[in-house]
C-alpha positions as a printed NumPy array, in Angstrom:
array([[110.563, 106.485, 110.922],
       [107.945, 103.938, 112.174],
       [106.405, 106.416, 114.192],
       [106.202, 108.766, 110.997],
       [104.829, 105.253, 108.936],
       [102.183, 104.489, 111.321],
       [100.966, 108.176, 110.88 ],
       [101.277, 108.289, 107.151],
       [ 99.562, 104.834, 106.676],
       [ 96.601, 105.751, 109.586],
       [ 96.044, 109.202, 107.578],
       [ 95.866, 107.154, 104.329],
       [ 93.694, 105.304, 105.184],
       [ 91.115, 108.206, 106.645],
       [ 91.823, 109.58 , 103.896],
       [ 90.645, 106.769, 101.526],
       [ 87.461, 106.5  , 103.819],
       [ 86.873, 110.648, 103.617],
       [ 87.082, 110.132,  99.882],
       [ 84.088, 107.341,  99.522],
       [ 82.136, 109.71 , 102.518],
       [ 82.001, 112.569, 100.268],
       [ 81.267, 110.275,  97.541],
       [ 84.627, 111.285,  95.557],
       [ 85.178, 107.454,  95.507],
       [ 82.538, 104.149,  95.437],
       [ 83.526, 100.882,  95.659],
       [ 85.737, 101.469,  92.613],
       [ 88.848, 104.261,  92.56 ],
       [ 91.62 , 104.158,  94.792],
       [ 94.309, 106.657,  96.67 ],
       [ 97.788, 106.599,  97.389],
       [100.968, 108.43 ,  99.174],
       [104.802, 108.54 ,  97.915],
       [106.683, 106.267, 101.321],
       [107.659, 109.156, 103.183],
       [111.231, 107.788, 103.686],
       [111.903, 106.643, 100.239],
       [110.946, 108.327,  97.161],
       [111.208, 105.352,  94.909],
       [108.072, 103.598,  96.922],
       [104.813, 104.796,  97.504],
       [102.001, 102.856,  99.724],
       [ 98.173, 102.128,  98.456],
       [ 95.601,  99.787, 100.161],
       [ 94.903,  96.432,  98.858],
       [ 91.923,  95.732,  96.348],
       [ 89.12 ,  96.405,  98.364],
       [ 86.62 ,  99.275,  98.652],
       [ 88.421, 102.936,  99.757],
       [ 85.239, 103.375, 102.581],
       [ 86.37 , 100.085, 103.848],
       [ 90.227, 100.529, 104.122],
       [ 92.317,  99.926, 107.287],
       [ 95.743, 100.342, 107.822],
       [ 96.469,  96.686, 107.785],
       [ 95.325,  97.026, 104.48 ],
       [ 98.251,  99.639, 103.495],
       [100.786,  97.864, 101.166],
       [104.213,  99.021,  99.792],
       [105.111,  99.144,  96.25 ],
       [108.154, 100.237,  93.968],
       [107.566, 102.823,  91.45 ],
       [107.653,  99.83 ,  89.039],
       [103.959,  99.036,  90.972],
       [105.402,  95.829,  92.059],
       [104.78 ,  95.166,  95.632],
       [108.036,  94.619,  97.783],
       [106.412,  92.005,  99.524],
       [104.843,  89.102,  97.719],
       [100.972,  89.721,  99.269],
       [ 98.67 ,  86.786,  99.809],
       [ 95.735,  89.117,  99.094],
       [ 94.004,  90.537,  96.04 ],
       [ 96.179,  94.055,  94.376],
       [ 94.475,  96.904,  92.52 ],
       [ 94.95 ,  96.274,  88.841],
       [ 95.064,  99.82 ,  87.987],
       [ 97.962, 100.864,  90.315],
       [100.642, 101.457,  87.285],
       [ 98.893, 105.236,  87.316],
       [100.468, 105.967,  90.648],
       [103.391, 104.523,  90.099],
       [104.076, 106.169,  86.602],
       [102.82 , 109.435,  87.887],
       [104.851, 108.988,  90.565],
       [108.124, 108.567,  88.29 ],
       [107.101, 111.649,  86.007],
       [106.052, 113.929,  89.039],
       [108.789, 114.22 ,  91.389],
       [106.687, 117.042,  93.027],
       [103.332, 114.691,  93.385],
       [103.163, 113.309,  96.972],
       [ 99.416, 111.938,  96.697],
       [ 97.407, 110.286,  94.005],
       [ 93.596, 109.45 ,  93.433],
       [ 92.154, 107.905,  90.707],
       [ 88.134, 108.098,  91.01 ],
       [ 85.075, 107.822,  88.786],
       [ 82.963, 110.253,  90.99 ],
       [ 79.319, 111.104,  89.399],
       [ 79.979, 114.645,  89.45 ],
       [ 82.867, 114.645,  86.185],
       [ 81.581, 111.797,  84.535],
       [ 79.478, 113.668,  82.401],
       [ 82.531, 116.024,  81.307],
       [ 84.192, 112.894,  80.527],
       [ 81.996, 111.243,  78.713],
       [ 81.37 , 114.617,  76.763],
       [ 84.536, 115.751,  76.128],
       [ 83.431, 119.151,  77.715],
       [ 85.918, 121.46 ,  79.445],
       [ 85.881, 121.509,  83.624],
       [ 87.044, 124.972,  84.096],
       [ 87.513, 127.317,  87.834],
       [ 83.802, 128.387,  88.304],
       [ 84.26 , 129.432,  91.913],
       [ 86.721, 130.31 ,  94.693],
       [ 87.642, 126.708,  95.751],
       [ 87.353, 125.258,  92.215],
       [ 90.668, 127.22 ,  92.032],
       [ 92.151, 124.339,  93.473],
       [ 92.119, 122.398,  90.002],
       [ 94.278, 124.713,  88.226],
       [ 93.723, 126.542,  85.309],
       [ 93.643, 123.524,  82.963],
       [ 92.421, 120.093,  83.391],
       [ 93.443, 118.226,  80.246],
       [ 92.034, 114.792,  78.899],
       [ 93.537, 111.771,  77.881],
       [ 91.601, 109.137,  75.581],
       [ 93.415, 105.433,  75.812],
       [ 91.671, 104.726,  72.729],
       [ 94.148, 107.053,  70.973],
       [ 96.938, 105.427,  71.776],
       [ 95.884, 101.388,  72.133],
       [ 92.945, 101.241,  70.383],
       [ 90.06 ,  99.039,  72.326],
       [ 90.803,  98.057,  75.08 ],
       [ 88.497,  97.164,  78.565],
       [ 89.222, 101.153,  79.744],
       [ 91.173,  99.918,  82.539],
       [ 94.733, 101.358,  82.64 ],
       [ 97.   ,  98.111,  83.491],
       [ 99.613,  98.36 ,  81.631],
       [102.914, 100.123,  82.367],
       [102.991, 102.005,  78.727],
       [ 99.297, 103.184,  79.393],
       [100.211, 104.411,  83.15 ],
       [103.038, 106.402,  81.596],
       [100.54 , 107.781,  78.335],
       [ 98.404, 109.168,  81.198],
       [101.105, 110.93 ,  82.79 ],
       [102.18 , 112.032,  80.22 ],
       [ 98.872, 113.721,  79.106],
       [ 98.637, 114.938,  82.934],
       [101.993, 117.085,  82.408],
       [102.224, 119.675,  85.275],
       [ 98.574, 119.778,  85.911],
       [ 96.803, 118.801,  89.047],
       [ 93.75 , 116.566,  87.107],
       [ 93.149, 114.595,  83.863],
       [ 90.035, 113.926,  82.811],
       [ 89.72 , 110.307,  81.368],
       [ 87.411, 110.361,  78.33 ],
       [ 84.635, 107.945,  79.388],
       [ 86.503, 106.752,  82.457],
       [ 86.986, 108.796,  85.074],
       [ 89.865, 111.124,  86.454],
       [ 93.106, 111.518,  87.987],
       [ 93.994, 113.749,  90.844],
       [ 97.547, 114.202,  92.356],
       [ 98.849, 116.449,  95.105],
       [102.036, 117.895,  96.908],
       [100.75 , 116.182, 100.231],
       [ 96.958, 113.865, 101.077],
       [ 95.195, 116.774, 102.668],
       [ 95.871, 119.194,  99.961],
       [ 95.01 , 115.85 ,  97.279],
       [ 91.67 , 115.337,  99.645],
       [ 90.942, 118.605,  99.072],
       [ 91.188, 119.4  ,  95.375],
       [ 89.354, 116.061,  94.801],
       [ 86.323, 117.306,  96.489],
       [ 86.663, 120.627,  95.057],
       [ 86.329, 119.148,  91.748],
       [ 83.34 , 117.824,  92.227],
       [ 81.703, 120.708,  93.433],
       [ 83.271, 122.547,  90.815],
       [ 82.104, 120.304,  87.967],
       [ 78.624, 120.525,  90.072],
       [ 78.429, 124.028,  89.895],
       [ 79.794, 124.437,  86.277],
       [ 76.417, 121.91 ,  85.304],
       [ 74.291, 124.149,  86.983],
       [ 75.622, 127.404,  85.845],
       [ 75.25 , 126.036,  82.327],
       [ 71.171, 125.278,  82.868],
       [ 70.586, 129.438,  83.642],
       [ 73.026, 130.519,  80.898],
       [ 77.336, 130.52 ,  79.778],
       [ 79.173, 129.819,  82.862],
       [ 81.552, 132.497,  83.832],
       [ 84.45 , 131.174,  84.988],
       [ 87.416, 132.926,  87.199],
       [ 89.368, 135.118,  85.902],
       [ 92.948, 133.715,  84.679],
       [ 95.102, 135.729,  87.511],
       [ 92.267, 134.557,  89.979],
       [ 92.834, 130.474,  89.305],
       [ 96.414, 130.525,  91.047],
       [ 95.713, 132.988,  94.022],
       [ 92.521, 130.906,  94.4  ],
       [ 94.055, 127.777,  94.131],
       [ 96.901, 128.134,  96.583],
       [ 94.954, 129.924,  99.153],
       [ 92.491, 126.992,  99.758],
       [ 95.111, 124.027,  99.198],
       [ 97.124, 125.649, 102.037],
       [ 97.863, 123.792, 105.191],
       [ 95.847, 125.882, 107.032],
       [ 92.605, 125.348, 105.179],
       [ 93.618, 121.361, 104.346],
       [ 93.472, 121.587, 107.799],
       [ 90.06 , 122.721, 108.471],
       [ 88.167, 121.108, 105.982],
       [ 90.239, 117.448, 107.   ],
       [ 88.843, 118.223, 110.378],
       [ 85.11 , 119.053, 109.255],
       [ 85.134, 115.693, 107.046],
       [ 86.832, 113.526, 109.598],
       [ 84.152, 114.746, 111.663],
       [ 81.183, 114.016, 108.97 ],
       [ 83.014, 110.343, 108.254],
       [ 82.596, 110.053, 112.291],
       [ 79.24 , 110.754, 112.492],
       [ 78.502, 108.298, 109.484],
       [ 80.23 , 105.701, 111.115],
       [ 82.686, 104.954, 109.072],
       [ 86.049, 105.92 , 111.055],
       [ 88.244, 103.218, 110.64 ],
       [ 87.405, 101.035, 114.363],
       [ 91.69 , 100.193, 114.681],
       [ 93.615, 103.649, 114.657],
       [ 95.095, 104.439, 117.356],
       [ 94.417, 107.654, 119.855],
       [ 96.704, 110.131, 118.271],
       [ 95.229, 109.799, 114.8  ],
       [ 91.863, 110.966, 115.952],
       [ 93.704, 113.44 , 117.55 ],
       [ 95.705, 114.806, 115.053],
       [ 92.229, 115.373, 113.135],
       [ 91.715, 118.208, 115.114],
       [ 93.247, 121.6  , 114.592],
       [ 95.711, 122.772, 117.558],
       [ 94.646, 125.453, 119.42 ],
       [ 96.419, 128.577, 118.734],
       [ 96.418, 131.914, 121.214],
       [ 95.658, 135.333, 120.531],
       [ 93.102, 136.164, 117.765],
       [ 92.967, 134.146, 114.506],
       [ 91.956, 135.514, 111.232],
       [ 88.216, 134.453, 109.979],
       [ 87.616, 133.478, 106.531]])
């Protein structure tokens, strides 16, 4: 097991860094994994800004969001929406909670985000909101408290994203890569639905489309390529985390398979 925690933790904390690359993520919005050994924990950085994240920074929690050890460092205040999700969604492995540019405008709106194209599949054929204004009345938007955490589960049901109404969203995943993924995908998506929009009614995929779609490019073998082409972009913009070891820069790249492979 503390070979498969040092993994877990290192590709957590790419993962947070991928996220703020592709600008997913700012210096708000954070990203989390279920403990890979216990199901009643899950691990998330300390407060600090996801491009920044090490795995030093990487600290466990219990699904109450209380941290197992007492830290001596600043938590993120809105980590009850992992750990309710976390109770509600036995499935969900991976968690993001972001404010990216691209959905803001649905958001604030109150405006659909619907499949558009092939990867925006990976959303799922409904991406409900939740308004916290509903429910507790004025508050500062953040979502601290236990009963709030739970409300937005609740309104994320069996979906893959809820939209926050002038907030932000909430992404979860069966494992980081796939989560990685559909995050990015929803901000193309949501790019691509704005555009659509400005030369006439978006058409969006048909509804037998969304789940053949979706699955397709959440599978391991595309997480895999498209973790490898944005660990290579976070590379090249310098922000790979300087302290991994060796095998997680290697375990960024693809293994190479014999025979011929199947283009897409």
């Amino acid at each position: 097991m503390p070979d498969r925690m040092t993994e877990v933790i290192e590709e957590l904390a790419v993962a947070n860094r991928i996220l703020g690359n592709e600008g997913v993520i700012d210096a708000f919005g954070h990203v989390s994994i279920r403990h890979p050994g216990d199901p009643g924990r899950y691990l998330l950085s300390r407060s600090r800004s996801p491009l920044l994240v090490e795995p030093d920074d990487i600290l466990e929690y219990t699904l109450d969001s209380a941290p197992v050890t007492p830290p001596a460092v600043s938590l993120y205040s809105e980590r009850v929406i992992h750990g309710e999700i976390y109770k509600m969604r036995p499935d969900v492995t991976a968690v993001c909670h972001h404010h990216a540019p691209a959905i803001m405008p649905f958001a604030i709106a109150g405006k659909p985000i619907v499949p558009v194209f092939h990867v925006g599949g990976a959303i799922g054929p409904e991406v409900p909101f939740w308004d916290q204004h509903d429910e507790f009345g004025d508050t500062n938007l953040l979502v601290v408290k236990p009963e709030e955490g739970r409300s937005l589960a609740r309104a994320l049901g069996k979906n893959s994203v809820v939209l926050m109404r002038r907030h932000g969203a909430t992404v979860v995943g069966a494992g980081l890569r796939e989560l990685v993924s559909r995050c990015i995908y929803l901000c193309w998506n949501a790019e691509h639905q704005m555009r659509a929009a400005m030369i006439g009614a978006p058409q969006p995929l048909h509804p037998g489309e969304i789940p053949l779609a979706g699955a397709i490019n959440v599978s391991t073998t595309a997480a895999a390529r498209t973790w490898e082409y944005w660990s290579v972009r976070l590379k090249a913009a310098g922000f790979w985390p300087p302290h991994l070891s060796k095998k997680a820069s290697r375990r960024a790249k693809p293994k190479a398979r014999r025979g011929r492979t199947k283009r897409r």
